[in-house]
N, C-alpha and C positions, 0 to 999 in steps of 0.2 A: 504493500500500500504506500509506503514510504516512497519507495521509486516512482512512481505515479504520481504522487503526491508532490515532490520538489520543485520542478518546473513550473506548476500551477502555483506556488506560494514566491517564488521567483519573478513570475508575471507581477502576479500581485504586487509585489514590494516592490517594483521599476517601474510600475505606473504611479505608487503613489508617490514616489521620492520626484518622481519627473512632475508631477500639478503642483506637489506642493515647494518643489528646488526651483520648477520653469515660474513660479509666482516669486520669487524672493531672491534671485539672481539680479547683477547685475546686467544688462544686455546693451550692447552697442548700439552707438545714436547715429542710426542710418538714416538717410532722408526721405520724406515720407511717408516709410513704415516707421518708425521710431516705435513706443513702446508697441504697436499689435507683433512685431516678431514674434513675438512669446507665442503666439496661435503655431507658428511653426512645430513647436511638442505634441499639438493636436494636429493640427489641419494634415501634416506632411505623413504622421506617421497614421494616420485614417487609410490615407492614400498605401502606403505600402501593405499595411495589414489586406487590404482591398484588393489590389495587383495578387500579394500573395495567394489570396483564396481563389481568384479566377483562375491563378496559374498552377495551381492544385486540382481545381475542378475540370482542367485542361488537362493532365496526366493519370486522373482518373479516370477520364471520356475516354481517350486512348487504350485506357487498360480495360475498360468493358470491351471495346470494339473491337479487340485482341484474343477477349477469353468468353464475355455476356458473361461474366459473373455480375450478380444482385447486388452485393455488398459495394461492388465496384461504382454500381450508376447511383448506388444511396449517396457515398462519399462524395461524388460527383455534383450532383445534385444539391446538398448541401453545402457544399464549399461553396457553388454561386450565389445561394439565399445568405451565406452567412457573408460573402463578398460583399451583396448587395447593402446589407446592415453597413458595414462598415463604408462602404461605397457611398449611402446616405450621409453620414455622420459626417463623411469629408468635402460634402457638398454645401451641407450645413458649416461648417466651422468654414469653407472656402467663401462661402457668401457673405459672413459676418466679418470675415478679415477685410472683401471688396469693399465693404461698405465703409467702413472706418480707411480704408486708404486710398479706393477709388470713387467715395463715395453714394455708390449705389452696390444694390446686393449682386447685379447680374449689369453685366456689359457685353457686346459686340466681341468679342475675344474670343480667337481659336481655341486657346487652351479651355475656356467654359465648355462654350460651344460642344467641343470633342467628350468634353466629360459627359455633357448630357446625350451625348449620341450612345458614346459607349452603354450609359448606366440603361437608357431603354430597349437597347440591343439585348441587356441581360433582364429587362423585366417582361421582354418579350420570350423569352426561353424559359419564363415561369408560366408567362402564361400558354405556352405550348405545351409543356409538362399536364396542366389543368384540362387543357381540350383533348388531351386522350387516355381512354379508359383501359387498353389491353399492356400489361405491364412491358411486353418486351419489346412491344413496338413503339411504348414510350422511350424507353430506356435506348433505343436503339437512334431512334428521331433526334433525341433530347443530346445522344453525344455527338453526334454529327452538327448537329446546331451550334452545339459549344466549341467547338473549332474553328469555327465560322465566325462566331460571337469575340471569343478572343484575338482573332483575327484583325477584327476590325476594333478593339481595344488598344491593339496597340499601333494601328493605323490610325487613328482619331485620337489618341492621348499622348504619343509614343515619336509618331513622324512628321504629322501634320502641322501641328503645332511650330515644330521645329525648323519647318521648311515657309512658314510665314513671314511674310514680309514687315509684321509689324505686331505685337505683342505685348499686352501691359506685365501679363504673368513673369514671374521673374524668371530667369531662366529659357526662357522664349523670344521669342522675336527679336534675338539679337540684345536682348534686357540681361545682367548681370543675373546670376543664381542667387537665390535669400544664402544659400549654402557657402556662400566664397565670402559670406560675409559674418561667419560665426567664430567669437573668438572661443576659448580656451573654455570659458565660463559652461558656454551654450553647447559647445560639442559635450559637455559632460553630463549637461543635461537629455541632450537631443538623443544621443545613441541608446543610453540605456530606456529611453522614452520608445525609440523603435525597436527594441529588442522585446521590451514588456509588452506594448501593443500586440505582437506576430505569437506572441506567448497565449496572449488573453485570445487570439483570435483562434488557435488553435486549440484551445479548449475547450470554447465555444462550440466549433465546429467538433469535437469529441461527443460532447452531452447532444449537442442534435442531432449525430449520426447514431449513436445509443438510443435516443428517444425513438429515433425510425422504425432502425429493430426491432425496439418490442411492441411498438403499434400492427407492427407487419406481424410479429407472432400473435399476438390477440384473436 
């Protein structure tokens, strides 16, 4: 139990040292952004936990399609619903950072833009999952789609963005990265914030792929 149990209390302690370190650090007076950086402990590591789960539920779509093992389209499956959670959360915290430095929650911006392509490209493979009733030929649709799905995730968050001509996101449109601009303070807070996130996201997705299970044995 122990074993099982370290990594889960691991998460837990890097997340809270990262809300309550990323509150009470000092952080560089960048122009602009000045104090909303600190959303960076959220917003950016939202985004990685997010990537992670797509590109989880991408290697598990693979491995049904390889063997049509059950277990395989469960994990699959929930790794996008559990993406999409975090996928939310980073849209959220991306919104409220726009507003405090671009002043509106939602702008004209590739990088937006792509985010919100990506995320309905993935609530449309939920809702594909929904419109069909015979298990294998969901499971079989569902990972075919999700290939597809992440496809175009990293086409629309990944290249597009980056091949723009013009970009307020940082990192984008020939704009500096928030990242080049973290001292000493902030990386100490930022990494172990993305480590704990990808920890908590993986647990998550543990107890929903568990909870599958035993709905399916009932």
């Amino acid at each position: 139990m122990i074993k099982g149990l370290w990594w889960k209390l691991a998460g837990l302690a890097l997340v809270l040292y990262s809300v309550i370190a990323g509150q009470l650090i000092t952080v560089p007076a960048l122009p602009v952004i000045h104090e909303t950086i600190r959303n960076l402990f959220y917003h950016v590591c939202m985004w990685f936990a997010m990537f992670t789960m797509f590109g989880t539920s991408l290697v598990y779509s693979i491995r049904y399609l390889s063997g049509f093992k059950p277990q395989h389209d469960i994990m699959a499956s929930e790794s996008v619903y559990n993406g999409l959670f975090f996928g939310t959360m980073g849209l959220t915290t991306g919104m409220i950072w726009a507003k405090f430095t671009w002043g509106d929650f939602w702008t004209n911006d590739p990088q937006l833009n792509g985010a919100a392509v990506s995320m309905m490209a993935y609530l449309a493979y939920a809702v594909l999952r929904s419109s069909i009733d015979e298990k294998s030929m969901r499971a079989r649709i569902s990972a075919v789609y999700n290939i597809f799905a992440f496809m175009l995730l990293v086409i629309f968050l990944g290249v597009l963005p980056r091949l723009a001509d013009s970009s307020l996101h940082p990192g984008k449109g020939g704009n500096s990265s928030t990242m080049e601009g973290l001292d000493i303070n902030m990386r100490l807070v930022f990494y172990p914030a993305a480590i704990g996130w990808l920890l908590i996201a993986f647990w998550i997705l543990q107890i929903r792929a568990r909870k599958r299970k035993l709905i399916q044995q009932v």
